[in-house]
N, C-alpha and C positions, 0 to 999 in steps of 0.2 A: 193835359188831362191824364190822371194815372188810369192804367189798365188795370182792372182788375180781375186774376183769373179764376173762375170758378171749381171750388173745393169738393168734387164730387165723390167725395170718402168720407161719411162724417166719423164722429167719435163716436161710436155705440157703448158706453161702458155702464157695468152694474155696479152702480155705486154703493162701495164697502164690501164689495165679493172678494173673494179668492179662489181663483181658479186654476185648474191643472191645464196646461196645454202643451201637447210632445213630453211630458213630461218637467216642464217649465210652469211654475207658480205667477200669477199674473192677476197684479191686484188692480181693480180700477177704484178710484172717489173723490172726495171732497178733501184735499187738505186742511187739516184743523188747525195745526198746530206748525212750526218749523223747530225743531229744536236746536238746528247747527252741526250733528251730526245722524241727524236723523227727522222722520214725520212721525203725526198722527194723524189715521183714518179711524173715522167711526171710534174715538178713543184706544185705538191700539197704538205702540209704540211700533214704527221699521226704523233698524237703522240701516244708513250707509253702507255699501261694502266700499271695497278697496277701489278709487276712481272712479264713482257710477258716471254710465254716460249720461248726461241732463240735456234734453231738447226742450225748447220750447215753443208750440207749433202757434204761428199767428195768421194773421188774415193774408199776406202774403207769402208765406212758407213760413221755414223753420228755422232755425240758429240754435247752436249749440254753449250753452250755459256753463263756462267753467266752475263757478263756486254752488255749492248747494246751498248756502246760504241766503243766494238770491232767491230762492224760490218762495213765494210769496203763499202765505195763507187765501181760505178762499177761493183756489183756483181747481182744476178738475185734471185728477192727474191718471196716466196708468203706467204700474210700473212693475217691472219683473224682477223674482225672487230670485236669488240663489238656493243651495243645498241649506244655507243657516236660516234662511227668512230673512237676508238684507240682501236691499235693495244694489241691483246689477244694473238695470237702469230704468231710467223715467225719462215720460215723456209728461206735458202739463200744457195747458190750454186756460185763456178765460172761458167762465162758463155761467152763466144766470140762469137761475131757476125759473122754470115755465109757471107764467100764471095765465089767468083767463081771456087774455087779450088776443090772442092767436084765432080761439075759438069763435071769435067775433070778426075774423076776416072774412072777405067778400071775395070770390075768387074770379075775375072781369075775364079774363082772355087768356086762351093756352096755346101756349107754339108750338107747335112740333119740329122743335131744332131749340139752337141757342138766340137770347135776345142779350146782345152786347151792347146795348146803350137804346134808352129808350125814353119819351117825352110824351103828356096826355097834352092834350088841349087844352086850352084856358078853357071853354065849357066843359070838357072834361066828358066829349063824347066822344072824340078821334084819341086813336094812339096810333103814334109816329115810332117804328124801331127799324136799330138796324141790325141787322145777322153777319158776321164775319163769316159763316160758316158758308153761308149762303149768297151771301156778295150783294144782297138786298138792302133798301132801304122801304119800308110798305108803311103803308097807310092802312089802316081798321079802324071801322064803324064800331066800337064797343058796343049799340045799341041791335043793330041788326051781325055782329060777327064775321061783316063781309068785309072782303080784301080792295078798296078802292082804288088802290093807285101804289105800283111800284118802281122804282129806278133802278137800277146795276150798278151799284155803288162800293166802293173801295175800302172808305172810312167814312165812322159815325160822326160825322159834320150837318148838324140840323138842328131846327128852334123853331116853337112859335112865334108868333106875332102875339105880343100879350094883349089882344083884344078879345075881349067874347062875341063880338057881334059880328067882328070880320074873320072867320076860319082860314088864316095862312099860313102856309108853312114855307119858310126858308132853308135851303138846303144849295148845296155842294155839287155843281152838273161839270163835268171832266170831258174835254177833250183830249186826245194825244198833244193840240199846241197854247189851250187856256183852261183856267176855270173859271167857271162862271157861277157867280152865286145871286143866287133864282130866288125868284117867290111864286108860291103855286097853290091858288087860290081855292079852295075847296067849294065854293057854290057854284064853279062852273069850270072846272080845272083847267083855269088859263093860266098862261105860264108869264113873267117879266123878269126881267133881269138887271138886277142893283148895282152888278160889279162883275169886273174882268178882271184877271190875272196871268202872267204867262205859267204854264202847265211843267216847264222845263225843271226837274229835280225839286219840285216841292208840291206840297200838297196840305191840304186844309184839314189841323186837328180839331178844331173846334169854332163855330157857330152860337152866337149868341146876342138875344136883345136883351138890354139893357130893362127894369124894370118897367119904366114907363111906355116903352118902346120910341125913345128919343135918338136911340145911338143904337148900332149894330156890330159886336165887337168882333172880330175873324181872328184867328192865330192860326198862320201859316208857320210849317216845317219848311226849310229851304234848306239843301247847300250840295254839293255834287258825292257823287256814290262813291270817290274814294276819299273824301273829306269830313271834317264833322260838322252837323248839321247844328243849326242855330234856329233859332222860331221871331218870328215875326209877328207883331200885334198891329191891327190895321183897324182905327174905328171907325163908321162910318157913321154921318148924320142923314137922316131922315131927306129926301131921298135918293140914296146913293152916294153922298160928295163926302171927300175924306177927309175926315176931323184933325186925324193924328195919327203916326207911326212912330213904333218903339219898336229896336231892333235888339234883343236881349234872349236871352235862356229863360224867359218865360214860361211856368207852366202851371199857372193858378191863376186866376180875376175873380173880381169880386166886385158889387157896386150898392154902394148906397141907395135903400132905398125910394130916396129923393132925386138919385142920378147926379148929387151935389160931388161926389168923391168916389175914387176907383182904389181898389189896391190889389198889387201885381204880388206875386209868388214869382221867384227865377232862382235860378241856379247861379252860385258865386263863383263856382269853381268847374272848370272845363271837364271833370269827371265826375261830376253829379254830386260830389259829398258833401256840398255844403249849399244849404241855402238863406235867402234873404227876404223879405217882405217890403215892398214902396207903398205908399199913398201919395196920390195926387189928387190934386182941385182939380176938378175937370175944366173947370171955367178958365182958370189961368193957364192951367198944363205945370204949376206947380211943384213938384213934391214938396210935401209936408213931414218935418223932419219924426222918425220914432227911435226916441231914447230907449229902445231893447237892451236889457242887458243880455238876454238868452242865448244860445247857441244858436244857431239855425231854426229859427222860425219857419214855419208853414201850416198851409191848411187858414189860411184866414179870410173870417168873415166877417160882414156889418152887423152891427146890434142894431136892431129894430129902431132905437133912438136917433138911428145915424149922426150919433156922437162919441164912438168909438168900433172898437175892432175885439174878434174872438180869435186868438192864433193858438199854435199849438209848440209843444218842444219835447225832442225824445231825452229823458234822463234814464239809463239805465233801460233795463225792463218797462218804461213807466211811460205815457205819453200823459203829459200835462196841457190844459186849455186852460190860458188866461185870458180875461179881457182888461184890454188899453181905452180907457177915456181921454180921446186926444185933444181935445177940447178944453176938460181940466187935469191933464194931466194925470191921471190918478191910474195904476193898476191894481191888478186884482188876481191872485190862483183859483178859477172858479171849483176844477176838480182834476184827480187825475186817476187814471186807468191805464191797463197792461196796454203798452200797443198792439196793432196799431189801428186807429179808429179815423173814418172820413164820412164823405158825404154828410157832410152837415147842413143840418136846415131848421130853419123857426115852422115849430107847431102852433104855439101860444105865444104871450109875452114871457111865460116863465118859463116852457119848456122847450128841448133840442132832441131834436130825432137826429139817427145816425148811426153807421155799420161798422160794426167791430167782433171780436172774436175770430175762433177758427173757422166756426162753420161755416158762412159768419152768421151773423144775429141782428136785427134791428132792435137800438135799444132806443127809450126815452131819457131823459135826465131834465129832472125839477130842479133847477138852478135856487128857488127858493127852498124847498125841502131836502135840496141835497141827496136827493134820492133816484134811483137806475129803477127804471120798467123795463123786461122784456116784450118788445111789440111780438118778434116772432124770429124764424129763419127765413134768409133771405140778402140782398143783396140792393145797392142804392137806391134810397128811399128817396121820393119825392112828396111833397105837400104840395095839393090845391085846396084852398078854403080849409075844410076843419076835414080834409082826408086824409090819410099818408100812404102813397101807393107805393108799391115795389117788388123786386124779382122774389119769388119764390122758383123750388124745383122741384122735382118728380122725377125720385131716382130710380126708381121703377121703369118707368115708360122713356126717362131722357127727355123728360121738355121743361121749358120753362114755362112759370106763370105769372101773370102779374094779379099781384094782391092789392086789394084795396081796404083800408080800415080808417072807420068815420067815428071821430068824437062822438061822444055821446051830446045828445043837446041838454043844454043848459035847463 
């Protein structure tokens, strides 16, 4: 699971201003144009000066842009003048223009602290989060606002039970000599426990049932503190007995639908730089071979059809999502955008919610229209039914929110 850390400085810029500051000219806007050695804003020409610095700030920090050429139209820039009006340096960001969708959010629950990973409930009355700040993992009643049930928890390692009728929550219980991975029944907070582990140099990044709730996937960190560590995937079958173990640099899953195929995200290379994408048949333990030609693949999911796959690839500046029909064979470049963009999820048949930008942004994207909605600011979106919930902030007061925003009905 990547970390994501939250960007609590956003970009405030007057788009198409020029301003004095110390003495320093300091333009924010809307790239229009690139011309190669030069922009336009708002139709004026800046050029270049002599080696501007070029950053470019993204959802995980920033990098530094050698060619100006790369800088892409459409993007949101601010950059400072020299004594002539050319540009000394620039910084540039993706940036989507706000429409009315924001204003149509529903604001469910505010924490006072940070919420570093978080899960509603399949009925979508309990929210499960966990706080780093705060070493918690809690339970809240969205309906009544109250705090049900907390543990003292290390890492967000937790998941429902995809049932609506039975309220469970699986989670991560740590001794100094095992882990135990628990289910903790919400109509009468009884506690069982599906699975043991030795506690010794590893610990559980992530928790998760399988769509149907047939399989229960765990990916454990292992390896000792002056060593490098490796992850662990461990499925488990319905209830508790273990399906399968894969010992690799995992850090992506994904599952069809139907629970018919998985496919793995890991690491090729012992220092992170390069990665790879598996599918397996679940039923054989197969892999199923993918003729990729792309560089390091990641970020993939199932298409709804559970007869291919959505992944991603960085080119340049640019993060590209195609989809693989592995079934017939066929690929596809759905779209691409600055990086870098995740949390990907099905809204509709046609459309993909998911966070990108600096600030960042939850965007939509209409795979038939081709077309980017801004939902709002904010941070990993989720879908239950036709909602898409997710972090908002409040840089004011320092807390987090979570947003809720419901299609409109039909």
């Amino acid at each position: 699971m990547k970390k994501i850390y939250v960007l609590l400085l956003a970009l405030i810029f007057l788009a198409g201003n020029t301003n004095a500051y110390d003495g320093e000219k300091v333009l924010n806007g809307i790239i229009e144009k690139n011309l190669g050695n030069g922009i336009t804003i708002k139709g004026k020409v800046f050029q270049f000066g002599k080696e501007p610095l070029i950053i470019f700030n993204h959802l995980y920090g920033s990098e530094v842009i050698e060619d100006p050429r790369l800088i892409p139209a459409g993007v949101y820039a601010r950059c400072r003048l020299d004594e002539e009006n050319k540009i000394q340096n620039i910084e540039f960001c993706n940036w989507f223009p706000e429409d009315s969708k924001e204003a149509k959010r529903e604001n469910i629950y505010t924490a006072f602290g940070q919420i570093d990973n978080y899960q509603v409930s399949p009925d979508q009355r309990y929210l499960a989060f966990f706080s780093q700040e705060l070493q918690l993992l809690s339970v809240i009643d969205l309906h009544s606002q109250d705090t049900l049930w907390q543990y003292p928890a290390h890492y967000p390692a937790f998941s429902w039970v995809p049932d609506k009728n039975n309220i469970i929550l699986t989670y991560a219980k740590e001794t100094p000599e095992e882990i135990s991975i628990c289910n903790l029944d919400l109509a009468n907070f009884t506690e069982n426990v599906l699975f043991k582990t030795p506690r010794s140099h590893a610990f559980v990044e992530q928790i998760r049932w399988s769509p149907l709730g047939s399989y229960l996937e765990l990916l454990i960190i292992k390896g000792e503190d002056s060593a490098h560590g490796y992850s662990e995937l461990i499925v488990l079958k319905k209830p508790g007995e273990v399906f399968f173990r894969i010992t690799d640099n995992i850090n992506g899953i994904d599952w069809s639908g139907n629970e018919k195929y998985i496919i793995l995200s890991k690491y090729t290379k012992d220092d992170y730089s390069e990665n790879g994408i598996c599918l397996l048949d679940v039923n054989t333990l197969e892999e199923i071979p993918l003729p990729l030609s792309e560089k390091s693949p990641f970020e993939p999911f199932f298409a709804l059809d559970h007869e291919g796959i959505y992944y991603s690839v960085i080119n340049n500046l640019y993060q590209e999502v195609y989809y693989y029909n592995f079934l017939a064979n066929e690929k596809e470049l759905i779209f691409k955008d600055l990086k870098y963009l995740t949390n990907f999820n099905w809204l509709t048949e046609e459309e993909l919610v998911f966070s990108g930008g600096y600030e960042p942004q939850i965007l939509i994207f209409n795979k038939e229209e081709k077309k980017f909605t801004l939902l709002g600011t904010g941070l990993q979106p989720t879908v239950r039914g036709k909602n898409v919930y997710y972090i908002g902030f409040s840089r004011e007061y320092g807390q987090n929110i979570l947003y809720k925003y419901s299609l409109p009905d039909d």
